[in-house]
C-alpha positions as CSV (number, residue, x, y, z in Angstrom):
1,X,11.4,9.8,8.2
2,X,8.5,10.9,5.9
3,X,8.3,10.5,2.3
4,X,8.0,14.9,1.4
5,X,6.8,15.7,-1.8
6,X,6.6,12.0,-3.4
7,X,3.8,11.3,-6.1
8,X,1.7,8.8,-5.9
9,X,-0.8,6.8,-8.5
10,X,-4.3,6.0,-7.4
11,X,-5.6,3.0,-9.2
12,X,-9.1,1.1,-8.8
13,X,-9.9,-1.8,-11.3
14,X,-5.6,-1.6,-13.0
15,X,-6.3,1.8,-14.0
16,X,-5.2,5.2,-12.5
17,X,-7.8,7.6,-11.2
18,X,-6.1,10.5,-9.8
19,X,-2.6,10.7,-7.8
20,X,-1.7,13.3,-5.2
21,X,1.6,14.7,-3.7
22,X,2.9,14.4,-0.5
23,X,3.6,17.2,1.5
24,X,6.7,17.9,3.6
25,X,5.5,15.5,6.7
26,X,4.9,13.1,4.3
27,X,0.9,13.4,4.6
28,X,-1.8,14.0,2.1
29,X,-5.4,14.2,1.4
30,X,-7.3,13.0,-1.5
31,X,-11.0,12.7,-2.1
32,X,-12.4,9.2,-3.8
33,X,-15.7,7.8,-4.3
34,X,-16.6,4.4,-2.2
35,X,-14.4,1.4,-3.5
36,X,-11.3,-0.4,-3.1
37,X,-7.8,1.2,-4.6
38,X,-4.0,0.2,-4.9
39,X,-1.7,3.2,-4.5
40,X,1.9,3.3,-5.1
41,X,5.1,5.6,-6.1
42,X,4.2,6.9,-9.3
43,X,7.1,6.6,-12.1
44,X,9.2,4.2,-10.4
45,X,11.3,2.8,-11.8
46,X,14.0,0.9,-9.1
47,X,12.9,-2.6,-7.7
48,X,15.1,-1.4,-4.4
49,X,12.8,-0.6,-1.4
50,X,9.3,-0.8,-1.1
51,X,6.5,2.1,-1.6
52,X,3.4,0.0,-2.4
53,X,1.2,-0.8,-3.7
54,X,-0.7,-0.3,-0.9
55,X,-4.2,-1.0,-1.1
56,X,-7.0,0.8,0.8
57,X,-10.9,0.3,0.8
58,X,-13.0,3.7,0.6
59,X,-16.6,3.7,2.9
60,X,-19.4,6.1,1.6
61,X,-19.8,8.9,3.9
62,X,-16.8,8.6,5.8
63,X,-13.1,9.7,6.3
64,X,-10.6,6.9,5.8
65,X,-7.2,7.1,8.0
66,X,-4.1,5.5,6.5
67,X,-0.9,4.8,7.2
68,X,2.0,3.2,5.4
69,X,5.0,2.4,6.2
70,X,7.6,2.7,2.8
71,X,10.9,1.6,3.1
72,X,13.8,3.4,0.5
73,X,16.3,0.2,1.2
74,X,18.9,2.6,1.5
75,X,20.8,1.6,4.5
C-alpha cells in the first residue's frame, strides 16, 4: 500500500535540505545536487514501524530511481 501524501526530510551532512510530499501512489520527485543524503518521515514522532532513514547517493548528470519499502507496524 503506498505511503499518499507523507512528508519527508532530506538531510546531507545531519542537516535538512529540502523535504517533498508524497503524492497519492506514494511517489515523488525531488531535484538535489550530487552527494549522499538520509531521508526519512518528517515530524515523527512514534518509534512503531519503520520509514527511514533511508539513505540515497545522488550522481551528477543523472536520474536516480529509488524505492523503499516503509513499514507502519500496524498489523
Amino acid at each position: 500500500m503506498p505511503l499518499a501524501n507523507a512528508t519527508f526530510a532530506v538531510e546531507k551532512n545531519n542537516g535538512e535540505v529540502t523535504s517533498f510530499i508524497t503524492d497519492d501512489q506514494g511517489r515523488f520527485r525531488v531535484s538535489l545536487p550530487p552527494g549522499h543524503y538520509k531521508i526519512s518521515l518528517k515530524g515523527r514522532k512514534s518509534s512503531i514501524g519503520r520509514f527511514g532513514p533511508f539513505e540515497a547517493d545522488v550522481a551528477p548528470g543523472k536520474m536516480t530511481k529509488v524505492q523503499w519499502e516503509c513499514d507502519s507496524g500496524i498489523r
